[in-house]
ZAVODO-817824 format. One record per atom (N, C-alpha, C): atom name; chain; x, y, z. Coordinates in pm, 1 decimal. Each point is the difference from the previous one (the first is absolute). Example, Ala and Ser with C-alpha at 12.3 -4.5 7.8 and 13.67 -1.06 7.14 Angstrom:
# residues 2
<node site="N" unit="A" px="1319.0" py="-569.0" pz="780.0"/>
<node site="CA" unit="A" px="-89.0" py="119.0" pz="0.0"/>
<node site="C" unit="A" px="90.0" py="120.0" pz="0.0"/>
<node site="N" unit="A" px="-35.0" py="105.0" pz="-72.0"/>
<node site="CA" unit="A" px="82.0" py="119.0" pz="6.0"/>
<node site="C" unit="A" px="-77.0" py="109.0" pz="73.0"/>
# end
This chain:
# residues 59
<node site="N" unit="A" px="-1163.4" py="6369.6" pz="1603.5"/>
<node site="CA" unit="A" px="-34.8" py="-34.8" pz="136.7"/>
<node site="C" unit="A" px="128.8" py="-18.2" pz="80.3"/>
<node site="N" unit="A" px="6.9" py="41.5" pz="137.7"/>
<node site="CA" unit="A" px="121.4" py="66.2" pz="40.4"/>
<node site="C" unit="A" px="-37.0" py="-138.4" pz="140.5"/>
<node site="N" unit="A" px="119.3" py="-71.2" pz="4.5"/>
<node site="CA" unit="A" px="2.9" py="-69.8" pz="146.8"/>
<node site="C" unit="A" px="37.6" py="65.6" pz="111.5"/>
<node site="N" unit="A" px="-138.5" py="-13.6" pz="141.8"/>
<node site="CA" unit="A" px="31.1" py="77.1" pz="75.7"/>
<node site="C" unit="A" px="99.8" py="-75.4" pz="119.4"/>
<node site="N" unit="A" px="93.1" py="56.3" pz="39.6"/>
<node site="CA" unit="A" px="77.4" py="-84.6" pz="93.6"/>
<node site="C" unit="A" px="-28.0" py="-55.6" pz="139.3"/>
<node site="N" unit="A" px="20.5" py="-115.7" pz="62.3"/>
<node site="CA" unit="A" px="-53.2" py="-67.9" pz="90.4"/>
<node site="C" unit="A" px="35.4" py="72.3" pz="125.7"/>
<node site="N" unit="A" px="-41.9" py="-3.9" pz="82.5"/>
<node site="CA" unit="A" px="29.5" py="104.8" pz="147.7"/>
<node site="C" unit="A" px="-115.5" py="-54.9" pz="106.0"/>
<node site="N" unit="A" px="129.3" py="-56.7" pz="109.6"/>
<node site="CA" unit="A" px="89.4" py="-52.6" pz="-0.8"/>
<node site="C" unit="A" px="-12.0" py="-135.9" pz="-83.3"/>
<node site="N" unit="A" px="173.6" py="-68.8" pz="-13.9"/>
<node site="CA" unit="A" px="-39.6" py="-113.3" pz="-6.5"/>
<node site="C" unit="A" px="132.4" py="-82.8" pz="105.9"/>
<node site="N" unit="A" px="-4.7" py="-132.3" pz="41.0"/>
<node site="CA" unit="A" px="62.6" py="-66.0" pz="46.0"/>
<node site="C" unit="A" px="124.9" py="-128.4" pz="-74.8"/>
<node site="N" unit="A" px="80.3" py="-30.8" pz="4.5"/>
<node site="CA" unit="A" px="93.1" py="-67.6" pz="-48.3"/>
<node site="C" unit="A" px="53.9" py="-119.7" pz="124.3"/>
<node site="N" unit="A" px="23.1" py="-127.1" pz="-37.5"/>
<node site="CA" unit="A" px="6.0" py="-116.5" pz="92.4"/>
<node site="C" unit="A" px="201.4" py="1.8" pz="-108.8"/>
<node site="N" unit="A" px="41.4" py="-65.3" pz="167.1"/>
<node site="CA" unit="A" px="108.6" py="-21.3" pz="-40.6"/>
<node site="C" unit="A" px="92.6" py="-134.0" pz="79.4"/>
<node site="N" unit="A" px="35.3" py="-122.3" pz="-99.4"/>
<node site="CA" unit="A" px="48.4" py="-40.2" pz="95.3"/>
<node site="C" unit="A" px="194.1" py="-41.9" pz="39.4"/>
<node site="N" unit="A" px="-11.7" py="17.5" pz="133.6"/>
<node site="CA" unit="A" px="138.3" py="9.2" pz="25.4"/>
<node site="C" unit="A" px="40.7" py="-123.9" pz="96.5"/>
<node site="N" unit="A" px="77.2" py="-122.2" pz="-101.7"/>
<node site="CA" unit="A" px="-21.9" py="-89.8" pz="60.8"/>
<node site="C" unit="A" px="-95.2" py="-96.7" pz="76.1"/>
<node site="N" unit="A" px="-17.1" py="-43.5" pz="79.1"/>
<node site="CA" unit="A" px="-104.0" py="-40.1" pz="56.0"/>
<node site="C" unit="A" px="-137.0" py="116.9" pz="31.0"/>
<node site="N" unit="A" px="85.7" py="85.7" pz="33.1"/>
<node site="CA" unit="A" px="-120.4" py="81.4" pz="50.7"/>
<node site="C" unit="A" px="-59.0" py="79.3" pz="-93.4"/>
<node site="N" unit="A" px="-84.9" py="99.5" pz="11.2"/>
<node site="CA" unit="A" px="-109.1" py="77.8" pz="-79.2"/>
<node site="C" unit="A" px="27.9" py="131.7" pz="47.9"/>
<node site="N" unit="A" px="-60.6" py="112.3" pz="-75.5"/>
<node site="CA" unit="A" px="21.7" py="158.2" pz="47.1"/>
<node site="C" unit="A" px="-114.9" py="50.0" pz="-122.9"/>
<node site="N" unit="A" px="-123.9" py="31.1" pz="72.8"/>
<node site="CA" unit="A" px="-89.0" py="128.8" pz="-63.3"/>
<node site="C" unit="A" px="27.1" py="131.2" pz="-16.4"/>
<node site="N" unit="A" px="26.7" py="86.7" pz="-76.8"/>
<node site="CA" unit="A" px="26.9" py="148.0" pz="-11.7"/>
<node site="C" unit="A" px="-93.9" py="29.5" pz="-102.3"/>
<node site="N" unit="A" px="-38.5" py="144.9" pz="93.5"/>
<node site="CA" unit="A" px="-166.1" py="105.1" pz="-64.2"/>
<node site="C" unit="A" px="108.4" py="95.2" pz="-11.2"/>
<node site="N" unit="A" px="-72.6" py="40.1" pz="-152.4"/>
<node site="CA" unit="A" px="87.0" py="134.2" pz="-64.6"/>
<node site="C" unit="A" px="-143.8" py="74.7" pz="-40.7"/>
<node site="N" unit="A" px="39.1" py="142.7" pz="25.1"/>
<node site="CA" unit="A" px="-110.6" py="77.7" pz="-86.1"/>
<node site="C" unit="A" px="31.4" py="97.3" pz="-56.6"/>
<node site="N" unit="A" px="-43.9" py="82.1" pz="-111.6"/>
<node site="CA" unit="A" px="10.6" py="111.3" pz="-98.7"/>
<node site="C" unit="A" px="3.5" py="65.0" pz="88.0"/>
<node site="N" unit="A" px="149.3" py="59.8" pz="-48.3"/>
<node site="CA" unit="A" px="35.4" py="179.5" pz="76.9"/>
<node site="C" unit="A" px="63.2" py="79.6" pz="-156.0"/>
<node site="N" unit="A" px="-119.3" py="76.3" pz="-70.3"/>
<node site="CA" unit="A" px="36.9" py="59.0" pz="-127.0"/>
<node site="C" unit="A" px="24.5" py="-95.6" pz="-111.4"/>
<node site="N" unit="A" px="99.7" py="-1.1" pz="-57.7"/>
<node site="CA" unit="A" px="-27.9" py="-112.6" pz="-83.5"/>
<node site="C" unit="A" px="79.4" py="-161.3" pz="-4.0"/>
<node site="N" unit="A" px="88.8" py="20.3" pz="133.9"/>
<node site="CA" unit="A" px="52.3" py="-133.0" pz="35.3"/>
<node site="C" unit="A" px="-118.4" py="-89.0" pz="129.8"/>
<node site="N" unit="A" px="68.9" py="-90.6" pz="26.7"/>
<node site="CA" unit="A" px="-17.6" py="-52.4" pz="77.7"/>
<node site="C" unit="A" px="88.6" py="-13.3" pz="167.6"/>
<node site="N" unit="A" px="-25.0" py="6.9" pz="115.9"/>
<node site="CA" unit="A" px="67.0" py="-48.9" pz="76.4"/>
<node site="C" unit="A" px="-43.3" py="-51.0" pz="123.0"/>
<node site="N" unit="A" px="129.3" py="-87.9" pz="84.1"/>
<node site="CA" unit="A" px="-56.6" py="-96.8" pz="93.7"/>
<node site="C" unit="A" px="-36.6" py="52.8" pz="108.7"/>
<node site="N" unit="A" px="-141.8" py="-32.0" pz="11.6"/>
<node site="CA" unit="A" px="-89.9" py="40.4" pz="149.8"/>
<node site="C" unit="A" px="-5.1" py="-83.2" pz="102.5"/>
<node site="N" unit="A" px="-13.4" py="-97.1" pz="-6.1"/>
<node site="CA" unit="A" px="46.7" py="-133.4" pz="105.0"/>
<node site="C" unit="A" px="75.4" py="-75.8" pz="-22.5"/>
<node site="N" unit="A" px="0.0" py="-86.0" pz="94.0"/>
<node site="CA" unit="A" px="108.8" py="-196.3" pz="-33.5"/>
<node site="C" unit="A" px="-52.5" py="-61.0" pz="81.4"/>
<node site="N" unit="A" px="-29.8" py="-77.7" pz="32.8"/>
<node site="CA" unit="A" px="-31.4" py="-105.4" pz="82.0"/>
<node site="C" unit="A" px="41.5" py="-166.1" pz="-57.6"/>
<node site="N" unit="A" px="76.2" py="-37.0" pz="83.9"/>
<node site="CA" unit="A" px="114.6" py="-161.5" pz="29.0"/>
<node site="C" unit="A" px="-70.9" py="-57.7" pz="52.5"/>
<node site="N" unit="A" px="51.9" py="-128.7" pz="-48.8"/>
<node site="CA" unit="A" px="-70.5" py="-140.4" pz="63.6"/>
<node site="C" unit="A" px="-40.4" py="20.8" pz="141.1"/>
<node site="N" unit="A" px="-136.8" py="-31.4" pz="102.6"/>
<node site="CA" unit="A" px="-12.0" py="33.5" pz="125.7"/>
<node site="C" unit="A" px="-65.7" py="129.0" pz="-2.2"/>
<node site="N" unit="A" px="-0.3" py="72.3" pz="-55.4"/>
<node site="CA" unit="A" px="-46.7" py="164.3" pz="-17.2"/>
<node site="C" unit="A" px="-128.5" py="14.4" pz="-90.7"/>
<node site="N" unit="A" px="-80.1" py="118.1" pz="25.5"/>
<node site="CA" unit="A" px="-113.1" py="-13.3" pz="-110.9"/>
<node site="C" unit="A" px="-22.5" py="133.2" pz="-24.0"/>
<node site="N" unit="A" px="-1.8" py="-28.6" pz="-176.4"/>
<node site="CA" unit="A" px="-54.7" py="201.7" pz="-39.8"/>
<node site="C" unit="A" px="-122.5" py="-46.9" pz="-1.3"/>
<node site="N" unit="A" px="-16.9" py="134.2" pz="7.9"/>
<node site="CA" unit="A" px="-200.9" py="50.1" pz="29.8"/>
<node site="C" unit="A" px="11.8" py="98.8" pz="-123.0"/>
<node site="N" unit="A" px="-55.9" py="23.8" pz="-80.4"/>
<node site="CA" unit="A" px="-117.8" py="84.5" pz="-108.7"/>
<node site="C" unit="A" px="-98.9" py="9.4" pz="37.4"/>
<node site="N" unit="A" px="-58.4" py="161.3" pz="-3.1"/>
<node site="CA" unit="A" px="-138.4" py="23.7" pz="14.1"/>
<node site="C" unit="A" px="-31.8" py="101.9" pz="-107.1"/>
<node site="N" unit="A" px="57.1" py="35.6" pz="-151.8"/>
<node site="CA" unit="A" px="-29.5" py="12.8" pz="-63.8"/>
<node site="C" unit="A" px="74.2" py="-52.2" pz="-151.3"/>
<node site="N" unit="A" px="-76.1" py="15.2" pz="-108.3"/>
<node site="CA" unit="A" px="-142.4" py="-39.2" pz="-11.8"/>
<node site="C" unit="A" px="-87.5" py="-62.5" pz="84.2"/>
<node site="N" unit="A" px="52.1" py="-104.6" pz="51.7"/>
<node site="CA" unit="A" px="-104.3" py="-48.5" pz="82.4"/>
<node site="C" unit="A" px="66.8" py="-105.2" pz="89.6"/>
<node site="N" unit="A" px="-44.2" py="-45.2" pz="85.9"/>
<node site="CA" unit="A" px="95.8" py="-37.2" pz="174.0"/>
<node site="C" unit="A" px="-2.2" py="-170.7" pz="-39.7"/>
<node site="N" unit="A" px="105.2" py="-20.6" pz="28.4"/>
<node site="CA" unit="A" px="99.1" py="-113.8" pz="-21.4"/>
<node site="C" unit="A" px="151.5" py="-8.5" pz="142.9"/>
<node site="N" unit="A" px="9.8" py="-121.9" pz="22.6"/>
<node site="CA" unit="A" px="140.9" py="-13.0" pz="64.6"/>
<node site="C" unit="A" px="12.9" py="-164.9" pz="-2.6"/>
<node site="N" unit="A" px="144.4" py="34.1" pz="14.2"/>
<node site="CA" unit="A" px="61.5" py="-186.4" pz="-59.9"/>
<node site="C" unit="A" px="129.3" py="26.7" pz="58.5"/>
<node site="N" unit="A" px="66.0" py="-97.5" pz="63.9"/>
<node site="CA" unit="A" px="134.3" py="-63.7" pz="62.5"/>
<node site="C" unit="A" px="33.2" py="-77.7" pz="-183.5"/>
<node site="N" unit="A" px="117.1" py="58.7" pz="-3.7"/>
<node site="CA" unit="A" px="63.2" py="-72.1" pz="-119.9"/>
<node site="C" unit="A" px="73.1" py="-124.8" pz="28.4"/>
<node site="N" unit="A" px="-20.3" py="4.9" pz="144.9"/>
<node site="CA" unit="A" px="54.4" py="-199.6" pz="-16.1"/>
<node site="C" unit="A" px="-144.2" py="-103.2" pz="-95.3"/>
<node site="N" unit="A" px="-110.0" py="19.0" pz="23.6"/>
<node site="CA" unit="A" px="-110.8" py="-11.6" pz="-40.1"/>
<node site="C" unit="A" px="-2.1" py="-71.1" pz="-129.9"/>
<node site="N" unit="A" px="145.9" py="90.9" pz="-91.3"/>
<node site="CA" unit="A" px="18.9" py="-51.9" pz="-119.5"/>
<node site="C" unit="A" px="97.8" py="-121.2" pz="-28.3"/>
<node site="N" unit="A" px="-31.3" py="-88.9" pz="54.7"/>
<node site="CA" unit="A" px="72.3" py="-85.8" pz="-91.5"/>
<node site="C" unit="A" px="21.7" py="-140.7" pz="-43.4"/>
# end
């Protein structure tokens, strides 16, 4: 049984006080970064399925 890989997925990062969301998605068999959105800012996903969040949110 073969794991199928996640697409997209998102990664939280924090830098100092503040926060930073980045969406990466499968291009062949890596991954790379499709958005960023910083504290004050908000990514939106609408697939798989619709989501958005300000990464100040986190913490």
């Amino acid at each position: 049984m073969s794991a199928a890989p996640l697409e997209p997925y998102s990664s939280h990062e924090q830098d100092g006080d503040s926060h930073s969301l980045r969406l990466h998605r499968l291009d062949g068999a890596h991954y790379v970064e499709d958005a960023v959105a910083k504290a004050g800012e908000t990514l939106s996903v609408s697939e798989p399925f619709r989501w958005a969040m300000d990464p100040s949110a986190l913490r």
